[in-house]
C-alpha positions in Angstrom: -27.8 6.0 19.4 -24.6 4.3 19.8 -22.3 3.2 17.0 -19.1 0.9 17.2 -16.0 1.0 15.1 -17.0 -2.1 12.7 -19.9 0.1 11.5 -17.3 2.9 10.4 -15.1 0.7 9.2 -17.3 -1.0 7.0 -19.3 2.4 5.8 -15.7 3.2 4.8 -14.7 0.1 2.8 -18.1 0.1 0.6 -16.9 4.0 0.0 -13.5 2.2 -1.3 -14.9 0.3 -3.2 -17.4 1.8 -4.6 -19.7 -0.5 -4.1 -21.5 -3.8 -1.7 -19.9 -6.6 -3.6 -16.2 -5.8 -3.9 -16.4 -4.4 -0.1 -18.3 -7.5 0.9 -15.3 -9.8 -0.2 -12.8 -7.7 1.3 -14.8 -7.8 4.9 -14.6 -11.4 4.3 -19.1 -11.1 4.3 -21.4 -12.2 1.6 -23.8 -9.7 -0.3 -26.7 -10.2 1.4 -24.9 -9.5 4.6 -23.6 -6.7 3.5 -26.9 -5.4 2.3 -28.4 -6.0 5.7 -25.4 -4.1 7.5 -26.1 -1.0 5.3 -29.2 -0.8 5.9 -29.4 -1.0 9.4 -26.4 1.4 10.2 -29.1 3.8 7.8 -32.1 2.8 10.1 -29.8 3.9 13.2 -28.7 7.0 11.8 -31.9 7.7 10.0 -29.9 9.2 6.6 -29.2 7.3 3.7 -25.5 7.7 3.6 -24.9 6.2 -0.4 -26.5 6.7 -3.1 -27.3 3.8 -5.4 -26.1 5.2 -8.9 -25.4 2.4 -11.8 -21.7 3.5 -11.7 -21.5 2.5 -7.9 -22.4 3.9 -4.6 -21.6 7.4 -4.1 -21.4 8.9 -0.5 -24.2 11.7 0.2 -22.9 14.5 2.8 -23.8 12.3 5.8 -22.0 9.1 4.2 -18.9 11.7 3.9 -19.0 12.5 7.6 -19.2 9.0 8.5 -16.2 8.0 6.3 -14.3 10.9 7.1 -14.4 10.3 11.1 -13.7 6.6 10.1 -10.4 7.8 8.2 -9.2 9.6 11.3 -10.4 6.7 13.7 -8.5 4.3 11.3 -5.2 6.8 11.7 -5.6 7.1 15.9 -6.1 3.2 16.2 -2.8 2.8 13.9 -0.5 5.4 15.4 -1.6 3.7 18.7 -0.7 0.1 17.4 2.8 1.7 16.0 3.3 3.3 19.6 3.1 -0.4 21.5 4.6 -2.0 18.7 7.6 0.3 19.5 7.6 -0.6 23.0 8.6 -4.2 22.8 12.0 -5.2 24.6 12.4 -8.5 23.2 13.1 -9.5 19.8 10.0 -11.9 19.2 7.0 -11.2 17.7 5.5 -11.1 14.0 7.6 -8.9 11.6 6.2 -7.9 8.6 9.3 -7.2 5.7 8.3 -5.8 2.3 10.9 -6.0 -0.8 11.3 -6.2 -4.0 10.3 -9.8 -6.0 13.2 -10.2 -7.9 15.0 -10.2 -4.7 13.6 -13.0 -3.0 15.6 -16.2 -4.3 19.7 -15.0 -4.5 19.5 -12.1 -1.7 16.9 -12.6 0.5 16.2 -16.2 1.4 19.6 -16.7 2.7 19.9 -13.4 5.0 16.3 -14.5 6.5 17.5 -18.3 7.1 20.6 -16.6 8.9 18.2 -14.0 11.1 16.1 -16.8 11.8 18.2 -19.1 13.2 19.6 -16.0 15.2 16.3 -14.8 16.2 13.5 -18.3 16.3 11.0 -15.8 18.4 10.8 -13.7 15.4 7.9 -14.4 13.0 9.0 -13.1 9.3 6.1 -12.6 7.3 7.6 -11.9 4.1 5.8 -9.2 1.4 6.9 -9.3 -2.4 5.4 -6.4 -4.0 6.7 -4.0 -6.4 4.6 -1.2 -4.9 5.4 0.6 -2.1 3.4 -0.2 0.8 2.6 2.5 3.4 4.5 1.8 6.6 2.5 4.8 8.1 -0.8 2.3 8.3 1.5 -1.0 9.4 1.6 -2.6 5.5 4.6 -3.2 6.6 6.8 -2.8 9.8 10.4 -2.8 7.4 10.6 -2.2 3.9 13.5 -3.0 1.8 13.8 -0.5 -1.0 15.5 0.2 -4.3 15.0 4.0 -4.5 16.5 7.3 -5.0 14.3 9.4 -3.0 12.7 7.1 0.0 10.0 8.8 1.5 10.9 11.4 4.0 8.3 9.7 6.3 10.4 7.0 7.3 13.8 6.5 8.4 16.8 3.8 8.2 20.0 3.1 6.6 21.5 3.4 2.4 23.1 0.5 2.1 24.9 0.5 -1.7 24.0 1.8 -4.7 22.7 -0.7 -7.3 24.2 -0.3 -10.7 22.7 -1.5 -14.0 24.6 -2.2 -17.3 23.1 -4.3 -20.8 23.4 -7.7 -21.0 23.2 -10.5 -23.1 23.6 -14.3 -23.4 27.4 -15.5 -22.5 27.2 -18.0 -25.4 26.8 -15.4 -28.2 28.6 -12.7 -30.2 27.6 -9.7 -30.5 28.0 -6.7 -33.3 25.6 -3.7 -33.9 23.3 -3.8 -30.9 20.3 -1.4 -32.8 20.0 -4.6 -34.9 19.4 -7.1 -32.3 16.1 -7.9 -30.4 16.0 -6.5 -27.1 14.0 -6.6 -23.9 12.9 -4.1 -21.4 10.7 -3.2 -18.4 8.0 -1.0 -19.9 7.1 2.8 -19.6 5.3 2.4 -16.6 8.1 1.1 -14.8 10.7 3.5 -13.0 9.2 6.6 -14.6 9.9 5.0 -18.3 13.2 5.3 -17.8 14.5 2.1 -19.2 12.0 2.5 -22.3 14.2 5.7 -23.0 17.1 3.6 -22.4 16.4 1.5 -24.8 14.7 4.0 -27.4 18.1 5.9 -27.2 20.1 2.3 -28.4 17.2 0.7 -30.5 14.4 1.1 -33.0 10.8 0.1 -31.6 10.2 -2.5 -33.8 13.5 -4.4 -32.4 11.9 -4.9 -28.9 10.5 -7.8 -29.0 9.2 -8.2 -25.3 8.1 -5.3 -22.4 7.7 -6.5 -19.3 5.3 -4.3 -16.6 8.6 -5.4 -13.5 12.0 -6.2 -13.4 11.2 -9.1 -12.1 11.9 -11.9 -15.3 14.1 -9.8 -17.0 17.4 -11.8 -16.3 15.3 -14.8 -17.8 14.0 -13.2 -21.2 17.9 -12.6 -21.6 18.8 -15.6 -20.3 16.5 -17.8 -22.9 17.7 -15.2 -25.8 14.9 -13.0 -26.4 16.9 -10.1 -26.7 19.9 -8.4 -24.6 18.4 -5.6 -22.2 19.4 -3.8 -19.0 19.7 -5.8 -16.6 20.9 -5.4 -12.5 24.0 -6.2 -12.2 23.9 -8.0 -8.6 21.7 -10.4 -10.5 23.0 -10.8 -14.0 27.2 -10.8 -13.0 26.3 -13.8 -10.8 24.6 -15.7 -13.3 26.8 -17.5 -15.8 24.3 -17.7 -18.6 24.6 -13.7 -19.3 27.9 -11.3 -19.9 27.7 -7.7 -19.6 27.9 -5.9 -22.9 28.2 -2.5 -21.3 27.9 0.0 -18.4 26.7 0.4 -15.6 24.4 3.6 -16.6 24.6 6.0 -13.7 21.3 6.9 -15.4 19.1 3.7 -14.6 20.7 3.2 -10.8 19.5 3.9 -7.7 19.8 3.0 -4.1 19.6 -0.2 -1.5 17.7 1.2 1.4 16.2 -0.6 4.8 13.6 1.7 6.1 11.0 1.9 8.7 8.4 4.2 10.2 10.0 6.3 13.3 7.7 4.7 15.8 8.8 1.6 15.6 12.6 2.1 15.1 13.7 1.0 18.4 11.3 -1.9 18.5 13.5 -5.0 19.0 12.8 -6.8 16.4 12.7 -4.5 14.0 16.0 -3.0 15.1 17.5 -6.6 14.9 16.1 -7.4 11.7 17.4 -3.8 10.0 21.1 -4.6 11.8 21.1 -7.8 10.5 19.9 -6.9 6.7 22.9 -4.1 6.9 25.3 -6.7 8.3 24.2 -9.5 5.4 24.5 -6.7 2.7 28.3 -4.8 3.8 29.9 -8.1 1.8 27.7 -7.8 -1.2 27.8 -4.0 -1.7 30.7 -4.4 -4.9 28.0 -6.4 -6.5 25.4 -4.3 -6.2 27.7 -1.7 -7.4 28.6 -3.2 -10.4 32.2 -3.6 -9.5 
């Protein structure tokens, strides 16, 4: 009996997903397909490795053994991939860069036109997420991070604190702020820090929109929904909003550029995390609300 990696690796996603279907589309298979795989990696082992329960498919103990060797077949092939990854001399190559979405149009696009005129061998696949992708299985090869405690998996550079302070529209007056409308990011976002923020300053019924980002919060102010908390390296530079107050010590945190240790001295990666630190020396008063 001999089994290849494409057989772990798809016993593994229908354990992910708890089911044919949603691992199907994610293999890029149909259903039937998918069916047909199962079955005969069951005919090879003889064992049924799921079982076929109306809330999904549910490993049995010989399905868990499978899975688990896929797991630590999945983590050898990565840290192998990290380890040449790391190896390259030459700045060229595909770089993947994760950050946050609301950075994108002012901060990023211009830094990455710069590198890539600096660097045309370099590839930048570009990753807008407000999760944080895991580095450790190559999501990502650089992450760039608004965080106050990175994880102490990877390492790179703080580059400036980024303040926050309440904002509203430049065109309006403004007297007791608990009676105006206001908008927020919601409890889910940054530990519910900013609904507490705003439940300190304001009575529930005067929020009148909760966002699940940051990302279209400088606009909701902007088109006078309410004032909120805003970043201040977004909302100083825009002429539509003036600063009512702060910044809040409690609501910053840090600018980070961060990698996984096996592919810090990968050339492009170092390039790219030079370059981002460079780009972001001149801009560190506006990130720090100053």
């Amino acid at each position: 009996m001999s089994l290849d990696w494409d057989e772990f690796r798809f016993v593994k996603s229908v354990a992910d997903h708890g089911g044919l279907t949603a691992a199907a589309a994610q293999l890029g298979i149909n259903h039937s397909t998918a069916f047909r795989r199962l079955a005969a990696v069951e005919a090879k082992l003889d064992a049924r490795l799921f079982e076929r329960l109306r809330t999904g498919y549910v490993p049995t103990p010989a399905g868990q053994a499978m899975i688990a060797a896929a797991a630590r077949i999945e983590t050898d092939v990565t840290q192998f991939a990290r380890a040449m990854a790391g190896r390259g001399e030459t700045p060229s190559g595909e770089l993947r860069v994760t950050a946050p979405a609301g950075f994108a149009a002012d901060l990023l696009m211009p830094v990455l036109a710069d590198f890539s005129a600096r660097y045309p061998e370099i590839r930048i696949d570009l990753l807008l997420t407000e999760e944080a992708l895991n580095l450790s299985r190559r999501d990502a090869d650089v992450a760039i991070r608004v965080s106050r405690e990175p994880s102490e998996t990877l390492v790179g550079r703080r580059l400036a604190a980024t303040a926050w302070g309440l904002y509203g529209r430049a065109d309006r007056e403004y007297g007791d702020l608990s009676r105006e409308a206001w908008v927020c990011p919601g409890p889910g976002v940054a530990n519910g820090s900013f609904m507490r923020f705003v439940a300190a300053r304001a009575p529930a019924d005067r929020i009148r929109l909760q966002l699940n980002t940051v990302t279209g919060l400088d606009a909701a102010v902007s088109a006078g929904l309410g004032i909120g908390p805003l970043p201040c390296f977004v909302a100083d530079a825009n002429p539509a909003l003036r600063r009512l107050s702060g910044p809040y010590p409690e609501l910053g945190a840090d600018l980070w550029v961060l990698t996984h240790p096996d592919l810090r001295h990968a050339a492009r990666v170092r390039v790219f995390m030079e370059h981002f630190a460079e780009a972001m020396l001149p801009l560190r008063a506006r990130f720090e609300g100053r």
